[in-house]
C-alpha positions in Angstrom: 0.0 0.0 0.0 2.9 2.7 0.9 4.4 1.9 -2.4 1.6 2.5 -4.3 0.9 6.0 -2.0 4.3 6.6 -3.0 3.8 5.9 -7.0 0.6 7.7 -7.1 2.6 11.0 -5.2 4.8 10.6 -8.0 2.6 10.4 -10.6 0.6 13.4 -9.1 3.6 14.9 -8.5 4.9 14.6 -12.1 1.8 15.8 -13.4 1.7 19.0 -11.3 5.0 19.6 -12.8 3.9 19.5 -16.0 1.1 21.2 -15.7 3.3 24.3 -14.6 5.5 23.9 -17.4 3.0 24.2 -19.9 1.1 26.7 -18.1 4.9 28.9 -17.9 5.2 28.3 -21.5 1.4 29.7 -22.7 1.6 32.5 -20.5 4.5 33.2 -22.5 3.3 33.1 -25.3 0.2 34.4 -25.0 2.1 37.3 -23.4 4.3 37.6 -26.2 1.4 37.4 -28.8 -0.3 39.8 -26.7 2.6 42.4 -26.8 2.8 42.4 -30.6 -0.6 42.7 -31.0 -0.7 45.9 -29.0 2.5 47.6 -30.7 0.1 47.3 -34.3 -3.3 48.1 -32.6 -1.3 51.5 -31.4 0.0 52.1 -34.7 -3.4 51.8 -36.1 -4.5 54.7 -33.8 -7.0 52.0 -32.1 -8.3 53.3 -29.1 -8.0 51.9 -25.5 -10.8 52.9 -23.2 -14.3 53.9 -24.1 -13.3 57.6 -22.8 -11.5 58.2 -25.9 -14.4 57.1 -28.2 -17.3 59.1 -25.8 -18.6 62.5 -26.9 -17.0 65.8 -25.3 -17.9 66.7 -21.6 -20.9 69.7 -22.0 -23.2 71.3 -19.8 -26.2 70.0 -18.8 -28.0 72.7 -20.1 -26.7 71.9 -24.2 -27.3 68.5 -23.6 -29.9 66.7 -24.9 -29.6 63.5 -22.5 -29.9 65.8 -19.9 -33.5 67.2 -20.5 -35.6 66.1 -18.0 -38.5 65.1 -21.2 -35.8 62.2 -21.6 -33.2 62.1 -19.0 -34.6 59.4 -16.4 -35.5 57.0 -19.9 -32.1 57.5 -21.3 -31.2 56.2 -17.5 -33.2 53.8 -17.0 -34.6 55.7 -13.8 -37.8 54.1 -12.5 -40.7 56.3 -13.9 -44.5 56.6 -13.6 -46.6 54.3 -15.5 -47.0 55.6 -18.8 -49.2 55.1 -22.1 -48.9 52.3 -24.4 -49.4 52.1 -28.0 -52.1 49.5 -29.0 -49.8 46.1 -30.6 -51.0 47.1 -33.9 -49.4 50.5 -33.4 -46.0 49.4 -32.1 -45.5 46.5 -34.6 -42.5 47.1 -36.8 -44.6 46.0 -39.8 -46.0 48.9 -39.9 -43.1 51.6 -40.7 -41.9 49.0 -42.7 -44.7 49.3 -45.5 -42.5 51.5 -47.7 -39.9 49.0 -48.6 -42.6 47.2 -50.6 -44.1 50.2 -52.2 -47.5 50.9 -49.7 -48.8 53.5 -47.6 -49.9 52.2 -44.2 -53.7 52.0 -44.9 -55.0 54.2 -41.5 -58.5 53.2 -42.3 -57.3 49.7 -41.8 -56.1 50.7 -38.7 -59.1 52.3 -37.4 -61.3 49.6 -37.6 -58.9 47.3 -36.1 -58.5 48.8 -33.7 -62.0 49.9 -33.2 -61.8 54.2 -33.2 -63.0 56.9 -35.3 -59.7 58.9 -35.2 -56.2 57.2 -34.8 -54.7 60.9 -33.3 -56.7 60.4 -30.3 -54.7 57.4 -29.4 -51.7 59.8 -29.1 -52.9 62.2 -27.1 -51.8 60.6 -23.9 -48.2 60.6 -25.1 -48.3 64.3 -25.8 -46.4 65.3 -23.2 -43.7 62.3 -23.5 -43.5 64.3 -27.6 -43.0 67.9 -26.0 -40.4 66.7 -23.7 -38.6 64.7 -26.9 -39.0 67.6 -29.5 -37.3 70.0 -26.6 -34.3 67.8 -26.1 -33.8 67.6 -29.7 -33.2 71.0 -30.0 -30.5 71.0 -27.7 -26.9 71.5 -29.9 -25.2 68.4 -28.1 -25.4 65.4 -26.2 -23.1 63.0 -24.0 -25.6 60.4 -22.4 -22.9 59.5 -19.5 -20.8 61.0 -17.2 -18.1 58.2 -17.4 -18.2 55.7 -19.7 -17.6 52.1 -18.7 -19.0 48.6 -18.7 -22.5 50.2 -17.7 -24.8 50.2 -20.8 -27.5 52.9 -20.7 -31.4 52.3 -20.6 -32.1 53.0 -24.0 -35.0 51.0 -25.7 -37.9 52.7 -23.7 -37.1 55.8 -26.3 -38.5 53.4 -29.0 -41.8 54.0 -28.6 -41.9 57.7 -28.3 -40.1 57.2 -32.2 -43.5 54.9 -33.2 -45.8 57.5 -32.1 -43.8 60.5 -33.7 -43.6 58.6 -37.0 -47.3 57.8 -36.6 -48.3 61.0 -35.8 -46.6 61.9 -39.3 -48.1 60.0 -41.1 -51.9 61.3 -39.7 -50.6 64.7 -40.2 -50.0 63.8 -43.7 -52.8 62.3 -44.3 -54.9 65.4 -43.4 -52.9 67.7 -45.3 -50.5 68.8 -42.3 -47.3 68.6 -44.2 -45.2 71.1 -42.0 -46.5 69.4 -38.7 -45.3 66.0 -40.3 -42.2 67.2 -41.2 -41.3 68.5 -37.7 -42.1 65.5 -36.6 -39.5 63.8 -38.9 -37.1 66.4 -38.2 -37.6 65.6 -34.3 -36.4 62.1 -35.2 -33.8 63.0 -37.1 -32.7 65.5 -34.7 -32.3 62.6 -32.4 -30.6 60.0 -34.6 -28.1 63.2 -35.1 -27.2 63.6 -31.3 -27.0 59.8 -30.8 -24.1 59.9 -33.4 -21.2 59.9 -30.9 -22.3 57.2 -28.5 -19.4 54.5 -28.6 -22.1 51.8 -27.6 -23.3 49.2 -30.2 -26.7 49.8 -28.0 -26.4 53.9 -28.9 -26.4 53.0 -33.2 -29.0 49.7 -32.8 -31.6 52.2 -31.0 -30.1 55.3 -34.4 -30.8 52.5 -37.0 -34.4 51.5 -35.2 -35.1 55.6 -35.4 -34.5 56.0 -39.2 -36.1 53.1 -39.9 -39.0 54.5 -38.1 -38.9 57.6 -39.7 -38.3 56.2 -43.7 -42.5 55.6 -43.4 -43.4 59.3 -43.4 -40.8 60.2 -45.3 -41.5 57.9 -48.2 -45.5 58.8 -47.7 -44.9 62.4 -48.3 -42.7 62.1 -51.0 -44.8 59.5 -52.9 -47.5 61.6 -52.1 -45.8 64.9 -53.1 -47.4 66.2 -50.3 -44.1 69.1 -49.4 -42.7 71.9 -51.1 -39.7 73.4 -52.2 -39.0 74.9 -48.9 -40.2 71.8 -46.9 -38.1 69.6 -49.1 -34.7 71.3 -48.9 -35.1 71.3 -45.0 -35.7 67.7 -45.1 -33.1 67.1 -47.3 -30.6 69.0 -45.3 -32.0 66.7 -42.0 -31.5 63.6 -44.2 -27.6 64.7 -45.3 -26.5 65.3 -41.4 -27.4 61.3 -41.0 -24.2 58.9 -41.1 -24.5 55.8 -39.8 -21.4 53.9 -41.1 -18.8 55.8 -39.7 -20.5 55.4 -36.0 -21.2 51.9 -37.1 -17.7 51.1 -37.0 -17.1 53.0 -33.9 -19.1 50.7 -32.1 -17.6 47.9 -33.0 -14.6 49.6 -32.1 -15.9 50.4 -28.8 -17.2 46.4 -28.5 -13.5 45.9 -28.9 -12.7 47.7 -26.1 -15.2 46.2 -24.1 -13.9 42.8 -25.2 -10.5 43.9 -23.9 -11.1 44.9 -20.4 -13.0 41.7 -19.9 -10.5 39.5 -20.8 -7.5 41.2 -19.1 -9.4 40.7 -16.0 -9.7 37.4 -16.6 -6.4 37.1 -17.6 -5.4 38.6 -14.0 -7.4 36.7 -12.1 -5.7 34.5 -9.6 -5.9 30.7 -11.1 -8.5 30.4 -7.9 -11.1 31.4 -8.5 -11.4 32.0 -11.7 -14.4 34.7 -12.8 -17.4 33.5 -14.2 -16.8 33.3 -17.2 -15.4 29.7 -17.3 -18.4 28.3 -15.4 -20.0 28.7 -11.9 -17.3 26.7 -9.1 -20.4 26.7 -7.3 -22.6 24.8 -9.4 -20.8 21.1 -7.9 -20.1 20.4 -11.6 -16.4 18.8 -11.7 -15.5 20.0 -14.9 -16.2 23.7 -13.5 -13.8 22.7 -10.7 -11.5 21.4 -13.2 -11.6 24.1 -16.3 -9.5 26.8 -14.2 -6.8 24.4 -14.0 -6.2 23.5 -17.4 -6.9 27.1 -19.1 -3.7 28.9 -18.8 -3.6 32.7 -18.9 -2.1 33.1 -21.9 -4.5 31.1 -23.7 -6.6 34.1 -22.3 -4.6 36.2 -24.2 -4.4 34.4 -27.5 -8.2 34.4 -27.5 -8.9 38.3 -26.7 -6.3 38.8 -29.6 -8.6 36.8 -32.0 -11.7 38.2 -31.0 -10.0 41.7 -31.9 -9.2 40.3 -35.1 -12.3 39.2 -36.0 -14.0 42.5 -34.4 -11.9 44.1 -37.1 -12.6 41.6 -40.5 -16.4 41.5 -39.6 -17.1 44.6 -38.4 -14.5 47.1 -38.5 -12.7 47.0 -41.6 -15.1 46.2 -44.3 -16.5 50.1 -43.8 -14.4 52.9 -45.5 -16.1 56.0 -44.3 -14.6 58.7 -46.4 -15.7 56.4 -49.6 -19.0 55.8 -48.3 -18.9 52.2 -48.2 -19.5 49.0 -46.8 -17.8 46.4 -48.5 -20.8 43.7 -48.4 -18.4 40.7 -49.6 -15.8 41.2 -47.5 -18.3 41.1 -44.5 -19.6 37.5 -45.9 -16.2 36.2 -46.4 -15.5 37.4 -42.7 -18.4 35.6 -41.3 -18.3 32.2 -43.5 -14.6 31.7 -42.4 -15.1 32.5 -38.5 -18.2 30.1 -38.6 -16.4 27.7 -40.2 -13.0 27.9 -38.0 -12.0 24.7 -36.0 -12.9 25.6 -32.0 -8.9 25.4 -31.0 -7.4 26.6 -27.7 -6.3 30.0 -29.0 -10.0 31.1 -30.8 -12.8 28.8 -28.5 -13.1 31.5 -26.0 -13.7 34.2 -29.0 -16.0 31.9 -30.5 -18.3 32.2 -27.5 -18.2 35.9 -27.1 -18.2 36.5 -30.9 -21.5 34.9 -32.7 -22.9 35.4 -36.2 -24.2 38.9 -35.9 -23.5 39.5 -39.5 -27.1 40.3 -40.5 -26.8 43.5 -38.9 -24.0 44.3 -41.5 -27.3 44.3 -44.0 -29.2 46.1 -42.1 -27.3 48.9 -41.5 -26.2 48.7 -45.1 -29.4 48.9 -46.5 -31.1 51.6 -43.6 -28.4 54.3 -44.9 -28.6 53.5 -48.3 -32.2 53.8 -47.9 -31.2 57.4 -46.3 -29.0 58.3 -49.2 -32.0 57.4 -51.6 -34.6 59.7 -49.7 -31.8 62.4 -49.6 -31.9 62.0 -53.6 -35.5 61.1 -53.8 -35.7 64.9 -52.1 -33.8 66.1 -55.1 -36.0 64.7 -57.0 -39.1 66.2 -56.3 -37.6 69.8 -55.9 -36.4 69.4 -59.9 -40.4 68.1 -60.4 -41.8 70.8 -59.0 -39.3 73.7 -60.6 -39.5 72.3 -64.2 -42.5 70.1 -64.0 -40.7 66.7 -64.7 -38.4 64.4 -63.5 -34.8 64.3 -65.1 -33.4 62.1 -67.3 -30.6 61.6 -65.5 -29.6 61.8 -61.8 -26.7 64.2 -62.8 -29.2 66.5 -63.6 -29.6 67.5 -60.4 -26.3 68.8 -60.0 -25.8 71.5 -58.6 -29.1 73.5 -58.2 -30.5 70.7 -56.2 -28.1 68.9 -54.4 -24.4 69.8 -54.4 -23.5 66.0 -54.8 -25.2 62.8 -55.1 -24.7 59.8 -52.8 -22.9 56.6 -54.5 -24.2 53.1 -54.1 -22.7 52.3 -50.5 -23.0 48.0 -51.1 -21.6 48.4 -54.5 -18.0 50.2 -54.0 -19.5 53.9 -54.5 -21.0 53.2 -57.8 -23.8 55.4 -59.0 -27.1 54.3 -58.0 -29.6 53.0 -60.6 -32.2 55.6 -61.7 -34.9 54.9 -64.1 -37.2 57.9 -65.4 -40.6 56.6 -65.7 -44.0 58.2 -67.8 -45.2 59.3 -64.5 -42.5 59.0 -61.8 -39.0 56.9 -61.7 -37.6 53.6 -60.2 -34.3 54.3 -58.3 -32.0 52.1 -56.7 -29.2 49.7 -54.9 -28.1 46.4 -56.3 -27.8 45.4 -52.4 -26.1 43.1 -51.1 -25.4 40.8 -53.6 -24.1 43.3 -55.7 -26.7 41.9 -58.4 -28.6 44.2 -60.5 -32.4 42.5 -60.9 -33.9 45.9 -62.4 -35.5 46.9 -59.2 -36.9 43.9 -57.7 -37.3 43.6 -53.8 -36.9 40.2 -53.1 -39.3 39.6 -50.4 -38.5 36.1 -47.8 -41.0 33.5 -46.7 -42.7 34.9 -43.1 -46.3 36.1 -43.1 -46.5 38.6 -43.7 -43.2 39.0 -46.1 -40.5 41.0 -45.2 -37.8 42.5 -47.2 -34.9 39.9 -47.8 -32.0 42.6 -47.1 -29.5 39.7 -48.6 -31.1 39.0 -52.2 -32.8 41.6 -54.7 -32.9 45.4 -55.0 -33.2 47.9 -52.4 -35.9 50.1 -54.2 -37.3 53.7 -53.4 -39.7 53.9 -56.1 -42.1 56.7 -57.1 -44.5 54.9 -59.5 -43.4 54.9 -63.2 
């Protein structure tokens, strides 16, 4: 029995000794790996803490987070109960009627929903509008005072965007066109101040806003229903709107975040180990075990490929002084991480970074959409000042815009433009680069929505 004690101490023994080796000789690799990868994310410029990427200190008083119509939402501060908008209101299929060429049918509406007049279904929010359209008109905004891992309360804005855009289109609909255009410039307004926000959360909730806001905008231009005046202004609202260039400042900014949560995990002590490798407590033995056996600089290795593939999916396909996403590059970027091997020095990346490449499209095709309206603007100004459409889009250079926006998905090509007997068809080959002559390619739900990945992406005035 003793001798056996004794082989097994060996053994054990043995084993720990190992263990340490190999744990030495990670670490120093990882921190070697590590150490290079720094020395070229410096040279890039890339930042280090979300400080550098948050918008200037200002006063309260210029700041439109600090309203008090929006402050406590943008904190997530518990508030009175408020109104809600009826499901039928506050489904997205309803601001998303314009990508397939409709107007949302309000009389629809009204007998759905059982009411003779759709405004007075608003009313209650009035004062939730007053306080929003006030804030908007502030000339800056910085939603925190220090910017770290917190994430601010930002969703419970969406619904004040659903009633403004609603309230648009009613306005519209009864011949209101400068009360439904202040209402779009409201939302505009606050896409615009969201624009510096490092977090992915901050650009999600400024895609979610235009996308809102493309309804009535689309209605009153398919409608004709604003003049010279009212167009310029909108088209002046439409042209302050980027959303690449702060789309790939978030990512930048998840980056970061990515980072500081690994090198604390990377500095834990081997015992215990944060949560992220699994709950000690839980009694499971492999949770026991996993701390053990996952040497810091395997830590390391894997923050080093999630920044990598922050960068090829995210990060680098955008070219903001072009104007462009590159929409293969993105797919390539995807296909290859999905398709990786899970090895020691990625299968922590490959838990924090999953297959959120749709949003790619998305944002792709909401400010392409935005560079069409800005044209479609154009468009209707040259209409009403020489009674027709023009032949071609360089036409309306320079009297009615002093440049026109390239094809974003399609390497800054010109967009498509068709002149029609009675309107014009004008648009993106998307993201398959494909041009189909217009067609919205439409997938399999009920009801259909717009396949972002396959067809055109179409603003279309009738032809």
């Amino acid at each position: 029995m003793k001798t056996f004690l004794k082989r097994l101490s060996g053994i054990l023994l043995v084993l720990a000794g190992l263990l340490l080796i190999f744990h030495g000789i990670e670490n120093w690799r990882g921190a070697r790996a590590l150490a290079r990868w720094e020395v070229t994310s410096k040279a890039l410029g890339q930042p280090l803490s979300l400080e550098e990427l948050a918008p200037p200190l200002i006063p309260d008083a210029e700041n439109f987070a600090q309203h008090p119509g929006v402050a406590d939402a943008i904190a997530g501060r518990p508030q009175p109960e408020g109104p809600v908008l009826p499901a039928a209101l506050s489904d997205g299929e309803l601001f998303r009627a314009w990508e397939q060429g409709r107007v949302v049918d309000q009389e629809a509406l009204k007998a759905q929903l059982k009411v003779a007049d759709l405004g007075s279904l608003l009313e209650p929010f009035a004062e939730q509008l007053r306080g929003l359209e006030e804030a908007s008109l502030r000339p800056h905004s910085r939603i925190m005072r220090v910017y770290n891992d917190e994430i601010p309360a930002l969703l419970g804005l969406r619904q004040r965007a659903r009633v403004l855009s609603l309230r648009a289109l009613i306005a519209l609909r009864a011949g209101k066109s400068q009360a439904a255009l202040d209402d779009v410039l409201t939302l505009l307004r606050v896409v615009h101040h969201l624009e510096r926000e490092p977090q992915l959360i901050s650009q999600l909730l400024r895609i979610g806003y235009v996308r809102i806001a493309l309804q009535p905008i689309w209605e009153g231009l398919h409608e004709q229903r604003w003049n010279e005046a009212q167009l310029a202004s909108l088209q002046a609202g439409l042209s302050g709107v980027d959303l690449l260039t702060n789309w790939q400042r978030s990512w930048t900014a998840e980056s970061v975040y990515i980072r500081g949560n690994m090198q604390k995990m990377a500095a834990a002590p081997l015992w215990p180990r944060p949560h992220y490798f699994g709950d000690p407590k839980s009694g499971r033995l492999a949770d026991y075990l996993f701390p053990f056996f996952v040497p810091r600089g395997w830590i390391q290795q894997n923050q080093i490929r999630a920044e990598q593939q922050r960068r090829a999916q995210w990060i680098d396909i955008i070219d903001p002084v072009q104007h462009t996403l590159d929409a293969r590059a993105s797919e390539r970027a995807t296909a290859q991480w999905t398709q990786a091997p899970r090895r020691p020095y990625n299968f922590l990346a490959r838990l924090i970074i999953t297959d959120d490449a749709d949003w790619n499209s998305r944002v792709a095709h909401t400010q392409s959409s935005l560079d069409q309206a800005r044209v479609a603007c154009a468009l209707e100004r040259h209409h009403l000042a020489r009674h027709a459409y023009p032949e071609r889009l360089q036409d309306l250079l320079p009297a009615f815009t002093a440049q026109l926006p390239g094809d974003l998905s399609n390497h800054g090509q010109p967009l498509q433009y068709r002149k029609g007997v009675l309107g014009y068809r004008l648009y993106a080959l998307g993201w398959d680069g494909l041009d189909q002559r217009g067609q919205v390619a439409l997938d399999t739900q009920k009801p259909p929505r717009h396949n972002l990945k396959q067809g055109d992406w179409m603003w279309e005035r009738g032809e």
